[in-house]
C-alpha positions in Angstrom: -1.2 18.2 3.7 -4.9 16.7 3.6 -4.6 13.2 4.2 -7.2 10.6 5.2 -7.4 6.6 6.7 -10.0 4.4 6.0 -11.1 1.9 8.3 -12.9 -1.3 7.1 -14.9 -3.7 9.7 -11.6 -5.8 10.3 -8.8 -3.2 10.0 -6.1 -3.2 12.7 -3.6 -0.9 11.0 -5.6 2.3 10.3 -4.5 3.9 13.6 -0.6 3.0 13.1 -1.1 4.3 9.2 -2.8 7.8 10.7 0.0 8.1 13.1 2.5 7.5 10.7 1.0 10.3 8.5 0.5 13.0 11.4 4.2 12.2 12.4 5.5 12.8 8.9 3.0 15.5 8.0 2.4 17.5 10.9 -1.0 17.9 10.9 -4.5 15.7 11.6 -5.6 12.8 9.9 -9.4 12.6 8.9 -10.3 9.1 10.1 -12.9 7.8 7.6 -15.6 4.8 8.1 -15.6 2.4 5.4 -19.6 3.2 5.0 -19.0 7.4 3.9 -19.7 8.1 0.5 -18.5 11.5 0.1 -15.1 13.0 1.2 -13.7 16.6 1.8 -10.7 17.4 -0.6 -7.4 15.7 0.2 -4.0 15.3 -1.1 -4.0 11.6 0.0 -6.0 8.6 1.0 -4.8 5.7 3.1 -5.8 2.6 2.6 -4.6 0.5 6.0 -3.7 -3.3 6.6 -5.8 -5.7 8.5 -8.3 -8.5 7.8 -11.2 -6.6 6.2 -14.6 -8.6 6.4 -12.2 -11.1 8.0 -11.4 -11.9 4.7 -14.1 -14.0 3.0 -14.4 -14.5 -0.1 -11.0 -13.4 -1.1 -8.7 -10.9 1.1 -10.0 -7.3 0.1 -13.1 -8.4 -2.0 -15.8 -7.4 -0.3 -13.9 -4.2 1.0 -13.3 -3.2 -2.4 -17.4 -2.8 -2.8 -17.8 -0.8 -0.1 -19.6 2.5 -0.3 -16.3 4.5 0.3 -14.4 2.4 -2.7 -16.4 4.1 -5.3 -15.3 7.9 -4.3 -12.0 6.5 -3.9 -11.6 5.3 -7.3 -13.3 8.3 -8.4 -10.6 10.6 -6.6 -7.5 8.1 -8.1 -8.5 8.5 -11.6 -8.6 12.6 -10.9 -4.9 12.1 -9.8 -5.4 12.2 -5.2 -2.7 9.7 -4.5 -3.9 6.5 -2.5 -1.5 4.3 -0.5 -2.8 0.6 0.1 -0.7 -0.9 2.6 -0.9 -4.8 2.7 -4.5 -5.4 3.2 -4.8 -1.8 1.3 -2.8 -3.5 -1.6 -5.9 -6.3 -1.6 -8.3 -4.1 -1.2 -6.8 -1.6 -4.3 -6.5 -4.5 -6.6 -10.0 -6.1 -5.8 -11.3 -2.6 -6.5 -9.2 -2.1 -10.3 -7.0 0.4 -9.5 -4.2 -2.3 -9.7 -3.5 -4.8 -12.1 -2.7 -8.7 -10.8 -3.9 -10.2 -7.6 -2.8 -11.4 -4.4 -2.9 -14.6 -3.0 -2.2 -17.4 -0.2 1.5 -17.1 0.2 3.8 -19.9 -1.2 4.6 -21.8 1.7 0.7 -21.6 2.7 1.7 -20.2 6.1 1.3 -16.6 7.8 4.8 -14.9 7.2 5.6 -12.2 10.3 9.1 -10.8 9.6 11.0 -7.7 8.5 12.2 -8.7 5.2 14.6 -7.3 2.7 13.3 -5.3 -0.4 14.6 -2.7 -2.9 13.2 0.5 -4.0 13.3 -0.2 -7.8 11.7 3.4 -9.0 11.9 6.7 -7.5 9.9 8.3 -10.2 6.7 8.3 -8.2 5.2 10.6 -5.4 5.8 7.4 -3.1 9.3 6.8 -3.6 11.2 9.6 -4.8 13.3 10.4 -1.3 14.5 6.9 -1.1 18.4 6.3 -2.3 20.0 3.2 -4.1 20.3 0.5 -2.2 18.3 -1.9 0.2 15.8 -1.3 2.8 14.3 -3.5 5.3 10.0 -3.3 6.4 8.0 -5.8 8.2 5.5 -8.4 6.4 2.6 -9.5 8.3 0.5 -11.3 5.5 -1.5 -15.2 4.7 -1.9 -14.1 1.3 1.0 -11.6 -0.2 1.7 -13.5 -3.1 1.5 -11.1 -5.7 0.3 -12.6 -9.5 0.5 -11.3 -12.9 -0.2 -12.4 -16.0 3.4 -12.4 -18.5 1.6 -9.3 -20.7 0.7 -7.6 -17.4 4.1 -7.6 -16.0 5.7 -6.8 -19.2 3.5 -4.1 -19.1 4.2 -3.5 -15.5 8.3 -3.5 -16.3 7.9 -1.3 -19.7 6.4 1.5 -17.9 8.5 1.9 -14.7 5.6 0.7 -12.6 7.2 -1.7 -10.1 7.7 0.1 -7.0 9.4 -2.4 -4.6 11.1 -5.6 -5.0 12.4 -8.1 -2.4 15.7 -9.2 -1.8 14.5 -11.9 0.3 11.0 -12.6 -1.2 8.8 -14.4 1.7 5.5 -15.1 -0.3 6.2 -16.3 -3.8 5.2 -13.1 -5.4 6.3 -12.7 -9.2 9.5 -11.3 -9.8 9.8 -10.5 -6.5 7.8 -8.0 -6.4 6.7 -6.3 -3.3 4.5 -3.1 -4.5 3.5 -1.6 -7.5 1.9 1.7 -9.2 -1.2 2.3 -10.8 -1.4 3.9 -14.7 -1.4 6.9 -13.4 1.7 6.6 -11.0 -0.1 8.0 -8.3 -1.9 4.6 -6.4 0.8 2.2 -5.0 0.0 -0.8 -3.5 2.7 -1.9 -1.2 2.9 -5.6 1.2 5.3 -4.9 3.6 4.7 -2.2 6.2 6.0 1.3 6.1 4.2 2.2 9.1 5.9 0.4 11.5 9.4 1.2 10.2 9.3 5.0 11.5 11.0 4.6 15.0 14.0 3.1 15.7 11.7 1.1 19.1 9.7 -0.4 16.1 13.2 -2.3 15.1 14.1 0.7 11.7 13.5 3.8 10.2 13.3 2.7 6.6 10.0 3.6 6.2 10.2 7.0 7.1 11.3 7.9 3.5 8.0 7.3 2.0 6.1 9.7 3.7 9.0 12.1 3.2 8.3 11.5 -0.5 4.4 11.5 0.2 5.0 14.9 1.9 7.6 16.8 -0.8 5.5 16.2 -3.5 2.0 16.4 -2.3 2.4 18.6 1.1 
């Protein structure tokens, strides 16, 4: 399994995504500055939380230009799945690989919680080890409110491309949703945090089944 973390001026997740990976995968994760412009062959490419470029302009917009954005679009529409977590999710929206946008939250304040949410598909390499029912992740976002057009999310619901809703939604997001997947099913862009739901000291283990999923169908 060949996966990789990106780190942006203003990331503060990428180590907790690259120890997240080597836990699930067994093996290194290639640690990647946001200023590379080439990259070795790999299976996957994380896309970490944080405040990149502290966030000007809009969360993830001037990320999304960097120099490493352009191979990693190139790689996404050759099929290398790309996980943007929170941050990442910004970042993978400002950049086109997702449709809608995300912005300032609905109550305009900084949500810090582990919140409810559903696995709605498990017809993606993200998703499929997860089971009917409810899991809980933790939310650390200012802007998570996810927005979509009514043709987009039509578009969204018609092809099976809504990854995660929540149960309890913190952020406003339309119809509830929490993480989606690009055309190709193999980008998701996800709010809450699987990361830091892999240990039961972290407060839960529900995120553990993602990168079970990330490593039976890619490893």
């Amino acid at each position: 399994m060949r996966a990789a973390v990106v780190t942006f001026p203003g990331s503060n997740c990428d180590r907790d995504l690259a120890v997240a990976f080597e836990a699930a995968f067994g093996a290194p994760t290639l640690r990647v500055w946001h200023q590379e412009t080439e990259l070795p062959p790999l299976d996957l490419i994380g896309v970490p939380g944080g405040f990149s470029y502290g966030d000007y302009l809009r969360c993830g917009a001037m990320a999304a230009r960097s120099p490493v954005m352009r191979e990693i679009v190139r790689r996404a529409e050759k099929g290398v799945a790309v996980l943007g977590v929170c941050n990442g999710f910004q970042i993978l929206a400002e950049a086109g690989l997702l449709p809608g946008a995300l912005v300032r939250n609905a109550g305009l304040g900084f949500v810090c919680r582990f919140v409810e949410l559903e696995p709605v598909t498990r017809a993606s390499a993200f998703t499929v080890a997860y089971g009917p029912g409810s899991i809980r992740l933790p939310v650390a976002h200012h802007d998570g409110n996810y927005v979509i057009d009514r043709d987009e999310l039509s578009r969204l619901e018609d092809e099976d491309r809504i990854a995660f809703r929540y149960r309890d939604n913190p952020n406003g997001s339309t119809a509830d949703i929490a993480g989606v997947l690009g055309p190709g099913r193999n980008v998701l862009g996800l709010m809450p945090h699987p990361e830091r739901a892999i240990d039961p000291l972290l407060g839960g283990t529900d995120g553990r089944p993602l990168f079970r999923s990330l490593l039976e169908s890619l490893g």
